[in-house]
ROTIVO-902387 format. One record per atom (N, C-alpha, C): residue in three letters; x, y, z negated. Coordinates in steps of 0.001 Angstrom, whole numbers, padded with zeros to 6 digits, always signed. Each point is the difference from the previous one (the first is absolute). Layout:
ROTIVO-902387
AlaXYZ ...
END
This chain:
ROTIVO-902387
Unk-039436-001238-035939 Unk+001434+000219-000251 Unk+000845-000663+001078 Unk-000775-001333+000150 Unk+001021-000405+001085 Unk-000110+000584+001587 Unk-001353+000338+000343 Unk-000352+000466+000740 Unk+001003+001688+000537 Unk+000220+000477-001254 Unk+001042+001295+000056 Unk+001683-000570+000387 Unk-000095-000875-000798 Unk+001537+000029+000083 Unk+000441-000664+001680 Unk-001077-000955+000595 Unk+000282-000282+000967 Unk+000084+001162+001457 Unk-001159+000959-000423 Unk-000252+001171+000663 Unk+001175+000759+000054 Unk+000562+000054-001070 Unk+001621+000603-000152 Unk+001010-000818+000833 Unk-000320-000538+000303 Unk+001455-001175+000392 Unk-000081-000064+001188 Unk-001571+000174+000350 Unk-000250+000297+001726 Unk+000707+001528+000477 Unk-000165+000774-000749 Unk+000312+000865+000649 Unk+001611+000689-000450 Unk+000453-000526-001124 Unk+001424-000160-000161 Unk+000799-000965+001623 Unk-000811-000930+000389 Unk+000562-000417+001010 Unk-000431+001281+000913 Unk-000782+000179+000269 Unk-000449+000594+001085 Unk+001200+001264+000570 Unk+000158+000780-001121 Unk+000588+001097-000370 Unk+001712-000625+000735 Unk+000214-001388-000457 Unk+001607-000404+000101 Unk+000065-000054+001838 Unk-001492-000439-000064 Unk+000558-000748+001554 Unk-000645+001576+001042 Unk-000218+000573-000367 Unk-000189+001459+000059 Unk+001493+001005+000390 Unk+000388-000415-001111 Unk+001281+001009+000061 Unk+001201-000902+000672 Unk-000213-001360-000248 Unk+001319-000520+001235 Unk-000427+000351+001183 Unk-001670-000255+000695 Unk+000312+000677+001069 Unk+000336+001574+000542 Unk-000226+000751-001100 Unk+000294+001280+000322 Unk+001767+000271-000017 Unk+000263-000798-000436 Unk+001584-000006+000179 Unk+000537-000778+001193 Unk-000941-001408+000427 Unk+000516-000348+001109 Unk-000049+000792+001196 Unk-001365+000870+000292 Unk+000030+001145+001017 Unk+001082+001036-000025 Unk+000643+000236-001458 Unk+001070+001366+000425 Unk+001791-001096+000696 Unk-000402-001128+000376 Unk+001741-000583+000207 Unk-000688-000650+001447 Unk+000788+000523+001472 Unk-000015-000590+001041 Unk+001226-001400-000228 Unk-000004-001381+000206 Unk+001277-000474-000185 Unk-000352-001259+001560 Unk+000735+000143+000451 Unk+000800-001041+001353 Unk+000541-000289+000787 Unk+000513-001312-000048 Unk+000722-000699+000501 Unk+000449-000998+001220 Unk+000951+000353+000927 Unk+000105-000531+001309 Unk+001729-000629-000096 Unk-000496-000990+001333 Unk+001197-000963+000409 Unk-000132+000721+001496 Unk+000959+000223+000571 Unk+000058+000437+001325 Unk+000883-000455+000920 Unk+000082-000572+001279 Unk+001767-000381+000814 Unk+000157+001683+000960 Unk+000885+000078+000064 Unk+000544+000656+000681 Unk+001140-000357+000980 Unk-000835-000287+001381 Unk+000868-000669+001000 Unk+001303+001171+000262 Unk+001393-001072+000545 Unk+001421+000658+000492 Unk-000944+001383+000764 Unk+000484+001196-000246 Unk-000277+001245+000475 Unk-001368+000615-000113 Unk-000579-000148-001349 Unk-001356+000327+000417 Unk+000183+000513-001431 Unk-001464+001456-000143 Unk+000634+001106-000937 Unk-002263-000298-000316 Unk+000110-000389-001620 Unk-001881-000124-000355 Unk+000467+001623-001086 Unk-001848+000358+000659 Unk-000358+001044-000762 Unk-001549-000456-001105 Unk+000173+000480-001339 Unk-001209+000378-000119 Unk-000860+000756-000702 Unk-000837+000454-000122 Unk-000867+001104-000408 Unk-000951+000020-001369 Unk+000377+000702-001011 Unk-000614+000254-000820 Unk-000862+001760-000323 Unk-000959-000346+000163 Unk-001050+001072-000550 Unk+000231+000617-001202 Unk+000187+001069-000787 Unk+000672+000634-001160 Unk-000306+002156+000300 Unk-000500-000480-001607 Unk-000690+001613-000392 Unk+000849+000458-000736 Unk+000014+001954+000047 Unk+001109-000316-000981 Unk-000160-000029-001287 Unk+001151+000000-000671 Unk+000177-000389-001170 Unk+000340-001503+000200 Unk-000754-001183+000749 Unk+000554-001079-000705 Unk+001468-000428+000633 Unk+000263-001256-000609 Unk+001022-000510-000446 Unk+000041-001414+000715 Unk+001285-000321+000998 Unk+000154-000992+000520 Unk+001083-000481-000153 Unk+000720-001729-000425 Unk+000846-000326-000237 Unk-000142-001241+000586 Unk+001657-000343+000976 Unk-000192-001136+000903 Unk+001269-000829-000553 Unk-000104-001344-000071 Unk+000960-000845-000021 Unk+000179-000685+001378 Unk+001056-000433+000019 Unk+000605-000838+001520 Unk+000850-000299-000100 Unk+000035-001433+000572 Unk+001387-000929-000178 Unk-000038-000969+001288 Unk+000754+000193+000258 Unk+000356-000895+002010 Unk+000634-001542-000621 Unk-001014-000878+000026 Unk+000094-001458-000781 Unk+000543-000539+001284 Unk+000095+000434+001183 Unk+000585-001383+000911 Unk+000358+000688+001362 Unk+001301-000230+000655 Unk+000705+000624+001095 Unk+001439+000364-000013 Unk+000418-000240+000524 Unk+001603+000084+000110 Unk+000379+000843-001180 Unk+000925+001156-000118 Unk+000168+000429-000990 Unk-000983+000564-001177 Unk-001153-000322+000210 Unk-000861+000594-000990 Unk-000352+001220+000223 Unk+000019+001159+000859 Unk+000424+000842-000371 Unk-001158+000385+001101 Unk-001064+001815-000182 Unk-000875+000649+000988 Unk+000033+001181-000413 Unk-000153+000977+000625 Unk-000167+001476+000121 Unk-001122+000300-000359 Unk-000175+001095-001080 Unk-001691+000133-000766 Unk+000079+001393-000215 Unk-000933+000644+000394 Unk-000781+001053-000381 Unk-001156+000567-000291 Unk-000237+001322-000063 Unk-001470+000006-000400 Unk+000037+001693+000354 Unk-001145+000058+000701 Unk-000278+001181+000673 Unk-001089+000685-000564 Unk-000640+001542-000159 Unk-001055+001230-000248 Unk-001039-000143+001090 Unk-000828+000257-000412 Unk-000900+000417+001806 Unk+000366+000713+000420 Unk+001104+000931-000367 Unk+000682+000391+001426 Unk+000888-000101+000527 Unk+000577-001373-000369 Unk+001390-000805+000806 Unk+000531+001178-000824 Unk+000391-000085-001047 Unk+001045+000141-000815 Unk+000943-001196-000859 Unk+000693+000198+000295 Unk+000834-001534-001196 Unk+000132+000291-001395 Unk-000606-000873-000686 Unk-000053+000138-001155 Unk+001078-000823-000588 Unk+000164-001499+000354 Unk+000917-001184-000445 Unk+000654-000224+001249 Unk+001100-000418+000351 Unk+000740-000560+001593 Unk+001082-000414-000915 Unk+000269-001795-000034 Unk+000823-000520-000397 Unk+000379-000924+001144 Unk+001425-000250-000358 Unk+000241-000759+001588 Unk+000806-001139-000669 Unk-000097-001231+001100 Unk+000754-000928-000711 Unk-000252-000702-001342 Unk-001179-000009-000598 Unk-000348-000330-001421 Unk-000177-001859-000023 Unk+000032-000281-001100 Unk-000544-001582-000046 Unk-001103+000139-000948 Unk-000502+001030-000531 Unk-000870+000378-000918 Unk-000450+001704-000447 Unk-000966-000202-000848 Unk+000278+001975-000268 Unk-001458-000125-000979 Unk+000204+001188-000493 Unk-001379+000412-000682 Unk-000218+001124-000345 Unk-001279+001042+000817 Unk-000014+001190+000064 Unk-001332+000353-000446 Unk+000040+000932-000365 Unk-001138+000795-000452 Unk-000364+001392+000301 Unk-001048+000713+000269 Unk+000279+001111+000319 Unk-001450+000188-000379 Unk-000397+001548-000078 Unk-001491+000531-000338 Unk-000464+001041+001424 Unk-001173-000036+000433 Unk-000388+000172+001344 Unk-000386+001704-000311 Unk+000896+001129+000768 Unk-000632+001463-000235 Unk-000436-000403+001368 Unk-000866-000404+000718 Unk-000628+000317+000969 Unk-001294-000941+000194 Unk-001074+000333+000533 Unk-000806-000749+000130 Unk+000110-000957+001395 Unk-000316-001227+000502 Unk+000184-000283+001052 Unk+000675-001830+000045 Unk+000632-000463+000998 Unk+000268-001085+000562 Unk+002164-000257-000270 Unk+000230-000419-001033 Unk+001368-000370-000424 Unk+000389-001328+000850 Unk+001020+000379+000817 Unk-000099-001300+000717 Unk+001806-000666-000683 Unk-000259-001149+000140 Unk+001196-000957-001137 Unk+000426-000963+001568 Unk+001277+000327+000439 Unk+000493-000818+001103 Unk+001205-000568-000276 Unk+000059-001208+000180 Unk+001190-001116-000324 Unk+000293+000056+001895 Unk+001794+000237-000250 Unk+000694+000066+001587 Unk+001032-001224-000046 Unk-000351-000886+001005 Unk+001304-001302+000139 Unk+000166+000626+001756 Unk+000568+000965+000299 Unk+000027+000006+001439 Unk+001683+000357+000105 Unk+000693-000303-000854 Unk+001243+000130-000347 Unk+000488-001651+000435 Unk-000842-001010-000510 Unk+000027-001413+000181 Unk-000148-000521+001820 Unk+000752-000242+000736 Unk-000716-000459+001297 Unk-000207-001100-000071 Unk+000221-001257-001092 Unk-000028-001428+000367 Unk-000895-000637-001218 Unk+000458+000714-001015 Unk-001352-000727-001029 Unk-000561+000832-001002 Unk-000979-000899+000384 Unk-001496+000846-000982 Unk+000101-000337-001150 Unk-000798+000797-000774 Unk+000179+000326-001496 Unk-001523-000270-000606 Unk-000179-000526-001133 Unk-001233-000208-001100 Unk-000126+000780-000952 Unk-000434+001133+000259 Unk-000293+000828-001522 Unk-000850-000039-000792 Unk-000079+000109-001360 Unk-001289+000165-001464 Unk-000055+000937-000175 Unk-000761+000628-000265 Unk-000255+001256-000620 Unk-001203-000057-000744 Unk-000125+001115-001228 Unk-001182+000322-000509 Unk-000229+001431+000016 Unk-001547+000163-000218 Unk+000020+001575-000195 Unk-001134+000195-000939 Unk+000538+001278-000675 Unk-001227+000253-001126 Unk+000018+001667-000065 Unk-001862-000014+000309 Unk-000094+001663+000083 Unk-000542-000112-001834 Unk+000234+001432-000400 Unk-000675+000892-001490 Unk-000701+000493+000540 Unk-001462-000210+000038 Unk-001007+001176+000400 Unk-000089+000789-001737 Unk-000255+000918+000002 Unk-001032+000485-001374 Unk-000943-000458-000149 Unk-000569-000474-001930 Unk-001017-000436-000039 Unk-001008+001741+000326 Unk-001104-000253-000343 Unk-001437+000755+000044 Unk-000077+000279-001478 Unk+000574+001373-000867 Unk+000130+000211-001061 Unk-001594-000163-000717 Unk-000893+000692+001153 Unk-001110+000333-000555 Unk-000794-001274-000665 Unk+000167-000586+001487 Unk-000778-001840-000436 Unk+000798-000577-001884 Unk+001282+000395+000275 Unk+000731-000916-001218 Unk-000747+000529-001216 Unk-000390+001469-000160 Unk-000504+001227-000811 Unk-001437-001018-000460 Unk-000731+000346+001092 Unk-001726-000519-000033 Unk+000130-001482-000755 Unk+000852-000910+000310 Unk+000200-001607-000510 Unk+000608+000228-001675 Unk+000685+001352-000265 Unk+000809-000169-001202 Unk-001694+000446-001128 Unk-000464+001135+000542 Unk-001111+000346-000572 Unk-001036-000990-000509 Unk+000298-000825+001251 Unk-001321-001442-000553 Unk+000252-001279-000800 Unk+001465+000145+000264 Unk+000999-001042-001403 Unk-000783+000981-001276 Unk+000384+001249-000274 Unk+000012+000389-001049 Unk-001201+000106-000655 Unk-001238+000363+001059 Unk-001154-000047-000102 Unk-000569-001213-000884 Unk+000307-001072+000753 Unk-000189-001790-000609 Unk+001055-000374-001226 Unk+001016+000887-000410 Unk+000747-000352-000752 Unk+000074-001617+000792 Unk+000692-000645+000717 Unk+000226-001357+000249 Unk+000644-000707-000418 Unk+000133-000717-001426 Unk+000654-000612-000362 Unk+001088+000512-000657 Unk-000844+001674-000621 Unk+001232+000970-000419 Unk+001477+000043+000689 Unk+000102-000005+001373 Unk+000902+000105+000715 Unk-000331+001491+001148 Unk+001039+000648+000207 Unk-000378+000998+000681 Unk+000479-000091+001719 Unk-000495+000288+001078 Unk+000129-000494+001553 Unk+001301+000351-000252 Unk+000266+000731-000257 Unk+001604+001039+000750 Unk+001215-001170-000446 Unk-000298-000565-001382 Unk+001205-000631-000534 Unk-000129-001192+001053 Unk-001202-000854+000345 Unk-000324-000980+000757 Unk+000681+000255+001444 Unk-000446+001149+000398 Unk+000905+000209+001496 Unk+001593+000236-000011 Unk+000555+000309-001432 Unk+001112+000123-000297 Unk+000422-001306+000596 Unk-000562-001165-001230 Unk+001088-001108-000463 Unk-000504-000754+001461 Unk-000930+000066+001223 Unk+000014-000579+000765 Unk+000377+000722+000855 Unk+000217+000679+000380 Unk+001052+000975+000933 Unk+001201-000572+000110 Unk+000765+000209-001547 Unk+001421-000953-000947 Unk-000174-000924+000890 Unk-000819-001269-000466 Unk+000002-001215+000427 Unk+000214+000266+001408 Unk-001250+000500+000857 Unk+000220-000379+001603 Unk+001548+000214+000619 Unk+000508+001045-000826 Unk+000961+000721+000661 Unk+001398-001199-000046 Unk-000360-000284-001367 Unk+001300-001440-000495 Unk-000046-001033+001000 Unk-001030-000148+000185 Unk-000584-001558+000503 Unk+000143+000412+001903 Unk-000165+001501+000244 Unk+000359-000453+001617 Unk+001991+000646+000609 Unk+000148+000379-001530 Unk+001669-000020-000109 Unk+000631-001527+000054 Unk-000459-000896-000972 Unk-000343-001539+000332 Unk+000276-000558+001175 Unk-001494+000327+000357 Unk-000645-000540+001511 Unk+001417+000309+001178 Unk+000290+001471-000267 Unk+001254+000286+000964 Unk+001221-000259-000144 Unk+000328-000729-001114 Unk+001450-000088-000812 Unk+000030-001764+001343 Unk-001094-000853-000490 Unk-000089-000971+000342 Unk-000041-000153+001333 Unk-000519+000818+000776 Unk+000236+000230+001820 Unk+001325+000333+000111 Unk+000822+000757-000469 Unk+001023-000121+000073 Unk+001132-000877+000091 Unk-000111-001182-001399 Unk+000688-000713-000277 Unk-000915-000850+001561 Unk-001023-000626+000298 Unk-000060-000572+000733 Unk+000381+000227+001555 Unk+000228+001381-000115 Unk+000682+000617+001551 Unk+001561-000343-000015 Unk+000249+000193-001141 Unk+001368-000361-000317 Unk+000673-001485+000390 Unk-001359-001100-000680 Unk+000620-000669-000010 Unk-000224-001163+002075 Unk-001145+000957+000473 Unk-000131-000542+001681 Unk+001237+000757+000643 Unk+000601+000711-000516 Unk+001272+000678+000763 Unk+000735-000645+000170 Unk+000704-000359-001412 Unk+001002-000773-000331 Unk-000105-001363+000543 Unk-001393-000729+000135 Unk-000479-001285+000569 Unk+000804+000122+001341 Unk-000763+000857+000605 Unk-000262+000112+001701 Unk+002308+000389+000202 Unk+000351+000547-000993 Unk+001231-000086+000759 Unk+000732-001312-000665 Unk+000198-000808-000923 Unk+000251-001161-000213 Unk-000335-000858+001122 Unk-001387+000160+000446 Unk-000453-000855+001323 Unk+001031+000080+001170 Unk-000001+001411+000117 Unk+001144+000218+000985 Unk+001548-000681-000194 Unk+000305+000377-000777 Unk+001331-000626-000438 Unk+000159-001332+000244 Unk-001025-000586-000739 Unk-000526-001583+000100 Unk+000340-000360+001639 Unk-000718+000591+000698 Unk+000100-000254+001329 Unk+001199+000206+000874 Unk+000754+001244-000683 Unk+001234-000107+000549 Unk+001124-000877-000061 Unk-000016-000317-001249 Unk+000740-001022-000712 Unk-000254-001328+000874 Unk-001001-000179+000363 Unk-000432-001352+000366 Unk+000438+000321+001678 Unk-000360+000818+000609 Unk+000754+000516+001284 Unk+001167-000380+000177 Unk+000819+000927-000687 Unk+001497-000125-000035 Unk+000537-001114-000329 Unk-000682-000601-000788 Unk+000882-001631-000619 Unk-000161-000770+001002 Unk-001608-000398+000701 Unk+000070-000603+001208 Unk+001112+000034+001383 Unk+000272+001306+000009 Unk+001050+000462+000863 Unk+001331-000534-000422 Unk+000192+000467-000841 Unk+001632-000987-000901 Unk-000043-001086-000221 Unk-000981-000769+000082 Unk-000008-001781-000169 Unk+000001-000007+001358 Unk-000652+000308+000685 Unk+000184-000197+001779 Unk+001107+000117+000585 Unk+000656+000849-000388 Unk+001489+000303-000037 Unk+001079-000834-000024 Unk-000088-000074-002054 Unk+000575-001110-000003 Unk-000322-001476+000490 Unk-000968-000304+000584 Unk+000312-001222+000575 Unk+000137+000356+001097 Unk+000467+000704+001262 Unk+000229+000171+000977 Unk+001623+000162-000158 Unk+000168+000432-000733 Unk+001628+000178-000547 Unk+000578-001152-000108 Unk-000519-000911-000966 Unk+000474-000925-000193 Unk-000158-001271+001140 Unk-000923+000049+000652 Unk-000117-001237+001398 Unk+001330+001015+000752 Unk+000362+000628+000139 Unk+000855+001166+000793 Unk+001518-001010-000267 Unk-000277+000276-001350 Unk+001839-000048-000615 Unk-000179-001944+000275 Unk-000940-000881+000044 Unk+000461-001578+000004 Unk+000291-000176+001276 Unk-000909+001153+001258 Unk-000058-000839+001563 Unk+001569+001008-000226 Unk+001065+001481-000172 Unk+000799-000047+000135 Unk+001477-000988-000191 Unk-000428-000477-001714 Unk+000504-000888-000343 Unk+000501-001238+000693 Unk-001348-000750+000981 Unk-000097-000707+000148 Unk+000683+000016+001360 Unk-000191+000693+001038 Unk+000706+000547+000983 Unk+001452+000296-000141 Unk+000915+000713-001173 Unk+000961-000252+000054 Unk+000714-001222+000197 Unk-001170-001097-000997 Unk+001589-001263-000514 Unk-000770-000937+001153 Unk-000598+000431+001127 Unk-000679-001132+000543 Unk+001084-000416+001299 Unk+000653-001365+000192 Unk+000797-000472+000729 Unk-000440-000066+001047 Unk+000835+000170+001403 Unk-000432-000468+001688 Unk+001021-001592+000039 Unk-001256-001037+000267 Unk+000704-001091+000097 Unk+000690-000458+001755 Unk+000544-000104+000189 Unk+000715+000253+001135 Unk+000004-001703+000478 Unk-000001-000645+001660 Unk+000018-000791-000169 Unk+000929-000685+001549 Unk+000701-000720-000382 Unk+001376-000218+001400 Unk-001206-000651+001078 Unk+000825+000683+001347 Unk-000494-000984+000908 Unk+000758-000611+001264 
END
């Protein structure tokens, strides 16, 4: 008896860690930090069949106004996305062509400073209906724990999907919050610039106004001879 129930539990796992990976294969997901020096335009290339599904986030965390030129091109240099001027964006689109999607961030608008961009990207491949079919047959086959595959790939599908909405909610807030850092820094620095300059100032001002001062009321002593 115990011998069964443990046999069950092996392959109740088996089955779980089974179907997360068959779900981790249908989601491409990643993530880059990139600079983009004053005048320089990055491309890059994603592989995509059709039918699937690509969706990019990007947010310019550090550089003068925040701000880069983003698009996203067909394999045949068609424009699909061309946004100009953005401090952020989030696009999605589904691939009718088979081939090489190239995703290019442009700072060549900038001649003096370079820019730090984040981005993420996440392809939808389709799962493999057939494989999901053959795995649901052998849940049902084993009765496993009177649970059936399909509901199992349901509620972990659910889950993955929550949990890398999560995962991206939280890159966000943390892109958010190196933006906001990196221009406080700046500020910081200006502030400290400029004040140096106005205390320098004012004491140059003020030694100014005592040697005038002092020069007015200053007497020529004159002496007989």
């Amino acid at each position: 008896m115990a011998a069964a129930t443990v046999s069950s539990l092996v392959r109740f796992v088996f089955v779980i860690l089974l179907t997360v990976v068959i779900g981790e294969c249908r989601t491409l997901e990643l993530e880059f930090t990139v600079v983009l020096g004053a005048g320089r335009r990055e491309c890059f290339f994603q592989p995509m069949n059709t039918g699937n599904s690509l969706e990019i986030d990007y947010q310019v965390i550090q550089g003068a106004q925040l701000d880069i030129n983003f698009s996203i091109l067909s394999p045949k240099n068609r424009f699909l996305v061309n946004e100009m001027r953005r401090r952020d964006g989030d696009k999605q689109i589904t691939a009718d062509l088979d081939g090489d999607y190239k995703i290019c961030f442009d700072n060549t608008f900038s001649k003096l400073t370079e820019k730090v961009v984040y981005f993420e990207i996440y392809v939808d491949i389709p799962g493999d209906e057939d494989s999901a079919d053959e795995w649901s047959q052998f849940a049902r086959s084993e009765e496993v724990l009177d649970m059936e595959l399909e509901d199992m790939q349901q509620s972990l599908s659910l889950i993955k999907s929550r949990l890398s909405r999560v995962r991206h909610v939280q890159g966000l807030f943390k892109n958010i919050e190196s933006r906001d850092r990196a221009v406080m820094e700046e500020n910081y620095s200006r502030i400290n610039f400029w004040s140096t300059i106005h205390c320098a100032l004012m004491i140059f001002v003020g030694v100014m106004q005592v040697y005038l001062v002092r020069h007015l009321f200053a007497t020529k002593k004159y002496t007989r001879t």
